[in-house]
C-alpha positions as CSV (number, residue, x, y, z in Angstrom):
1,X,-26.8,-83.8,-126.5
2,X,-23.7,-83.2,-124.6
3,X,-24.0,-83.4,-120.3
4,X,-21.9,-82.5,-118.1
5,X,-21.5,-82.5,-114.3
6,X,-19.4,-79.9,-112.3
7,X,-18.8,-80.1,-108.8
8,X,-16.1,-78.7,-106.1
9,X,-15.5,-82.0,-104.0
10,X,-14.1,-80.3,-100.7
11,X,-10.7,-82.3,-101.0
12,X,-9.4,-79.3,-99.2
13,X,-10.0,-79.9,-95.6
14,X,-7.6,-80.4,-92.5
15,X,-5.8,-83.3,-91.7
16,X,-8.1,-84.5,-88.7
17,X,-11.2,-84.3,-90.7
18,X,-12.0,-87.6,-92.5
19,X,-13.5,-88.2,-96.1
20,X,-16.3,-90.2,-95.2
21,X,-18.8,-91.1,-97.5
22,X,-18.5,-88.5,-99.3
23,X,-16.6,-89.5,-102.6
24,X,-19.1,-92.5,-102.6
25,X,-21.9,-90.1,-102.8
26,X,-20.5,-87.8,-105.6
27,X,-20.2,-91.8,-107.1
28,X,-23.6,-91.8,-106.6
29,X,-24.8,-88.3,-107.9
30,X,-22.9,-88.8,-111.0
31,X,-24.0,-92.1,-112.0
32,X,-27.2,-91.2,-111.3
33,X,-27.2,-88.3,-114.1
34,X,-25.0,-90.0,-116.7
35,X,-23.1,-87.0,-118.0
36,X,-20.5,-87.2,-120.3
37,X,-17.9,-85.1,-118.4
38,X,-16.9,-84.9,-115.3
39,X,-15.3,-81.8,-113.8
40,X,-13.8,-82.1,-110.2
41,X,-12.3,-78.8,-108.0
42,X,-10.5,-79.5,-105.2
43,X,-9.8,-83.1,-106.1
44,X,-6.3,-83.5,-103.7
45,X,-4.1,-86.0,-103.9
46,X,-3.7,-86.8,-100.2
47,X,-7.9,-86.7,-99.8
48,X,-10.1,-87.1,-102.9
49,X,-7.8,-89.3,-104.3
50,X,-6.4,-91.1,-101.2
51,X,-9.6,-92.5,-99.9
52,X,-11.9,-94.1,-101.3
53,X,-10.3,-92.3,-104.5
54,X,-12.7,-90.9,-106.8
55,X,-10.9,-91.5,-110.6
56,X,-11.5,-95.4,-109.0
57,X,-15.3,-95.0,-108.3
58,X,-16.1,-93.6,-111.7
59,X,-13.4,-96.3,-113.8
60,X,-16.1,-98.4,-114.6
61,X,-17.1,-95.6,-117.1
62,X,-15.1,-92.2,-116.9
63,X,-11.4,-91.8,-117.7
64,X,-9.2,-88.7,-116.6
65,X,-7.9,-86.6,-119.8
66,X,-4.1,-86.8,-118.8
67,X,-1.7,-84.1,-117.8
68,X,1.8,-83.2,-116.9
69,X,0.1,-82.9,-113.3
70,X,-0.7,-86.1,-112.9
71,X,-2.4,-87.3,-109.5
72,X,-1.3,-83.8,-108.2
73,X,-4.4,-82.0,-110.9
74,X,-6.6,-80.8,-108.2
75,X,-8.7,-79.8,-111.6
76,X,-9.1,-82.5,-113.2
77,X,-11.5,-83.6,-116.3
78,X,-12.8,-87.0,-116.8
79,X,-14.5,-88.3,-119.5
80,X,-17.0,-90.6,-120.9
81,X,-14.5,-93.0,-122.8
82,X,-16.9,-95.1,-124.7
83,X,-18.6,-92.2,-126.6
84,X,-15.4,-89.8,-126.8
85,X,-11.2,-89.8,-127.0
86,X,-8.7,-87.2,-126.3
87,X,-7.4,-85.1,-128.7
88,X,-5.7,-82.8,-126.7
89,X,-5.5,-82.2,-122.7
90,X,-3.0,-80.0,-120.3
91,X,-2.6,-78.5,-117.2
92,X,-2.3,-74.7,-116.2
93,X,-0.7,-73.5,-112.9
94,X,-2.3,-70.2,-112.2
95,X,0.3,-67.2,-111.8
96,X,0.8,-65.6,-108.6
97,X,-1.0,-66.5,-105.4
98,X,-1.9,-70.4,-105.1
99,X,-2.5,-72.7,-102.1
100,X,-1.1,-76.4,-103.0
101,X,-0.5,-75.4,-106.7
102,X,-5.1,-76.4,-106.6
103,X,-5.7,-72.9,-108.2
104,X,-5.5,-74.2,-112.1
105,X,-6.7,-75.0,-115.3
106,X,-7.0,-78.3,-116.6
107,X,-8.1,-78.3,-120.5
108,X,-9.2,-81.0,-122.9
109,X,-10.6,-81.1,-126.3
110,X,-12.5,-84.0,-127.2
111,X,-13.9,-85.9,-130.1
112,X,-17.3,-87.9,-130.1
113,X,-16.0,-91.5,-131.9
114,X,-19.3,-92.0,-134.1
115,X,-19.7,-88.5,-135.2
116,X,-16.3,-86.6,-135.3
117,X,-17.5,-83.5,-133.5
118,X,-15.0,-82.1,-131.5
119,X,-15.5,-80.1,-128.5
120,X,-13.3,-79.0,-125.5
121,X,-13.9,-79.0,-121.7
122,X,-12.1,-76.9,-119.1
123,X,-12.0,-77.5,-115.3
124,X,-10.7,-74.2,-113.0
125,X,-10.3,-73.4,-109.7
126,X,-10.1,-69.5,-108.7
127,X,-8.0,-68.0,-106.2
128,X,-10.2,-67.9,-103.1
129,X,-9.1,-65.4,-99.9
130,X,-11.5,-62.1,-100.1
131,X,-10.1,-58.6,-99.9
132,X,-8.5,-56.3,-102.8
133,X,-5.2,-57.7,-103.4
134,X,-7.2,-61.3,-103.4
135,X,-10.0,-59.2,-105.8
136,X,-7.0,-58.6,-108.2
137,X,-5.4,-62.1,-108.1
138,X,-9.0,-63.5,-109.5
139,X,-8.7,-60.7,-112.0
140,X,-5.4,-62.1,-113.3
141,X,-7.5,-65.6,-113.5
142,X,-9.8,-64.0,-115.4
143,X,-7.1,-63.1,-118.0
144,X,-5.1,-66.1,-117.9
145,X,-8.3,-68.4,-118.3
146,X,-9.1,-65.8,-121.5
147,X,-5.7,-66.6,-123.2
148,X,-6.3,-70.4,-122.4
149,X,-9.4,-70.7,-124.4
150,X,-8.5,-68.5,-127.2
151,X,-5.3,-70.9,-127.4
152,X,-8.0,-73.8,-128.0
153,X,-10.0,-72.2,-130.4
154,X,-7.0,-71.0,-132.7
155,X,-5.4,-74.4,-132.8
156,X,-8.4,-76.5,-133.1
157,X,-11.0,-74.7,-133.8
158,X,-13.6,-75.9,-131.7
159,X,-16.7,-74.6,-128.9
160,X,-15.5,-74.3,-125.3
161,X,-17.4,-75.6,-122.3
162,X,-15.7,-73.5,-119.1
163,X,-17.0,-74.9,-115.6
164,X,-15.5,-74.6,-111.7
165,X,-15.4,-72.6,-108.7
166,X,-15.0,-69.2,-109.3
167,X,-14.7,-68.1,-106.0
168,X,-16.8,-64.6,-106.4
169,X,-20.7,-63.9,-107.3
170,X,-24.2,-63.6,-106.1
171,X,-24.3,-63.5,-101.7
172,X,-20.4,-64.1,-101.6
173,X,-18.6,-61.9,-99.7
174,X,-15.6,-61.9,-102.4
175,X,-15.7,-59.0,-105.0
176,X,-18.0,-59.8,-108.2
177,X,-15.5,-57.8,-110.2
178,X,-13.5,-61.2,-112.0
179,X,-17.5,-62.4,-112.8
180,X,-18.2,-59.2,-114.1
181,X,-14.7,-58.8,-116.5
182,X,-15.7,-62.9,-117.6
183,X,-19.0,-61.2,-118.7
184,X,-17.3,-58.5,-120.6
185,X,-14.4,-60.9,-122.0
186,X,-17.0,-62.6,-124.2
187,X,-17.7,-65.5,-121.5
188,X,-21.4,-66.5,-121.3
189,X,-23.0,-67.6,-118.0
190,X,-25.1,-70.8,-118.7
191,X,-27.4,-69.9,-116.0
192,X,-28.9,-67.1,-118.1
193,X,-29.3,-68.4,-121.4
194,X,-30.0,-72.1,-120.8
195,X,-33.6,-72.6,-122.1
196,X,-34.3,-74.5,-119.0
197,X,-32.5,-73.0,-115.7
198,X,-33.2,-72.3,-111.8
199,X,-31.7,-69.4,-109.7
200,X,-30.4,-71.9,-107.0
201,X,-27.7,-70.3,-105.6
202,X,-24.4,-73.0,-105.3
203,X,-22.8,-73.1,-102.1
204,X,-23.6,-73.6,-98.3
205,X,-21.9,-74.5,-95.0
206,X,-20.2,-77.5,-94.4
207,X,-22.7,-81.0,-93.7
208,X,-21.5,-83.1,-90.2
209,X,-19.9,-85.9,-89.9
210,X,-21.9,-88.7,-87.5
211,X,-20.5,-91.5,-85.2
212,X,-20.9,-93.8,-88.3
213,X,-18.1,-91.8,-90.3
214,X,-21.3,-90.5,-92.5
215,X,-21.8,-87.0,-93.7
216,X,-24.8,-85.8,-92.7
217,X,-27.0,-82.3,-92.5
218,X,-25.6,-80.1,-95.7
219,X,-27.6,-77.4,-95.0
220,X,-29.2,-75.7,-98.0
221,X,-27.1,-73.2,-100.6
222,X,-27.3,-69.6,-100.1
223,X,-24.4,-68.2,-102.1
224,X,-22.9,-68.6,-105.5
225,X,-19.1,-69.7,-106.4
226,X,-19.7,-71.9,-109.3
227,X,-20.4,-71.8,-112.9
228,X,-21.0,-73.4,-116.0
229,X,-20.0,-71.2,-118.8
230,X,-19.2,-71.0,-122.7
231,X,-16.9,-69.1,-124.8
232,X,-16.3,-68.4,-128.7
233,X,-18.3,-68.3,-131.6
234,X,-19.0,-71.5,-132.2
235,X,-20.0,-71.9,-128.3
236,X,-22.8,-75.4,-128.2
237,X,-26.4,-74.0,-127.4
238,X,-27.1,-74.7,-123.7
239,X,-30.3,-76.6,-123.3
240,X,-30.6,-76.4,-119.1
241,X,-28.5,-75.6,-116.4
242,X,-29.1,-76.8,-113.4
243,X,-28.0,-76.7,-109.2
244,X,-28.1,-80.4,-107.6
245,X,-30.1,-79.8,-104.2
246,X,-30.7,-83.3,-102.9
247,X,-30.1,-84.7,-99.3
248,X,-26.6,-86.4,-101.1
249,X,-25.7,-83.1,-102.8
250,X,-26.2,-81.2,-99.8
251,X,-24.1,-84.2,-98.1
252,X,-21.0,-84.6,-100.2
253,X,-19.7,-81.0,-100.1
254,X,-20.2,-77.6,-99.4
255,X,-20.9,-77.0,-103.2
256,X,-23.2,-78.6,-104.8
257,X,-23.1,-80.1,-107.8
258,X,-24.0,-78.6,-111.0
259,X,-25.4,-80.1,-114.5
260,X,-25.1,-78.2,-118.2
261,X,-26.2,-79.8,-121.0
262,X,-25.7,-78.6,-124.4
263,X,-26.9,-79.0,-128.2
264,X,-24.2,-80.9,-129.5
């Protein structure tokens, strides 16, 4: 079984605003559920991995697939590097409107060491202002993300895990048009065919920070933005898909985390 944990960290924030506990709690989330990758949005340089930085609080276990991006990937992928190595990873700049150069790709194949298999990860970020012209930019992720996994596939020939912040779907008040064309591209939503799933939506205001520098009060998620998806033929069989909803979930961002797990 393959499991992976996706989850938009809320790196983006203004200056005064502090980090808080927060990466320490995504420390905790993750260790808690043991997955095997690790997919981070919003993972910035001068936050996420300033403070208390987060490729530090997993080290013990997870290592970043490397890119030309380096501690500037606000998409990054971690792995599992006692069960897997890297085969292959990059990093993709989205075209056209970006904030911080955060709007990206970051893709990795990977190979299990005692078996062989091979699979790859993506991490993305979608372009995230609402309106038409901001409709259309997702649009253009939509194809660009397309072209990146049918890259993959021809050169190595392997199933594609796709997960992130998608910045459109159910209760948003962005255009579901980019979900919709992934649908018809050939992607596959996890959330529907997983044979155990939950119709948690995936994103909520932000939680409070209290006198002791501690996040506090995540209120519960009533709109969607993030996804776990597959694409190709030889796309794993997803076992259960799942939206994290604790009282540290709620606490660590205004997106909560999210778990696939796959037939491998």
């Amino acid at each position: 079984m393959l499991r992976l944990y996706n989850h938009n960290i809320w790196g983006n924030f203004a200056a005064e605003q502090k980090l808080g506990n927060r990466n320490k709690l995504i420390k905790k989330l993750i260790f808690e559920g043991s997955p095997d990758f690790c997919c981070f949005q919003e993972c910035n340089p001068t936050s996420s991995r300033r403070d208390d930085p987060i490729e530090e609080l997993i080290l013990e276990t997870y290592a970043e697939a490397p890119t030309e991006a380096g501690k500037n990937n606000f998409t990054p992928v971690f792995y599992n590097k006692e069960r897997f190595k890297v085969v292959f990873s990059d990093w993709i700049r989205y075209s056209g409107l970006n904030d911080l150069d955060s709007k990206s790709i970051t893709r990795a194949v990977f190979e299990e060491k005692a078996s062989g298999k091979r699979v790859a990860v993506f991490s993305t970020h979608f372009w995230w202002q609402v309106g038409q012209e901001h409709t259309l930019q997702r649009l253009e992720n939509v194809k660009q993300l397309k072209a990146a996994a049918e890259e993959v596939i021809k050169e190595f020939g392997v199933p594609v895990i796709i997960s992130g912040d998608l910045n459109n779907g159910l209760g948003a008040p962005h255009d579901t048009r980019p979900y919709e064309k992934l649908m018809k591209e050939g992607f596959t939503d996890i959330r529907h065919t997983a044979e155990i799933t939950t119709d948690s939506h995936t994103c909520h205001g932000y939680p409070t920070l209290n006198e002791k520098d501690e996040y506090v009060n995540g209120p519960e998620p009533f709109f969607t933005l993030d996804y776990i998806m597959t694409y190709g033929e030889k796309a794993l069989r997803p076992l259960k898909f799942e939206v994290l909803t604790s009282k540290d979930a709620l606490n660590s961002s205004d997106h909560c985390p999210l778990i696939g797990e796959f037939e491998f």
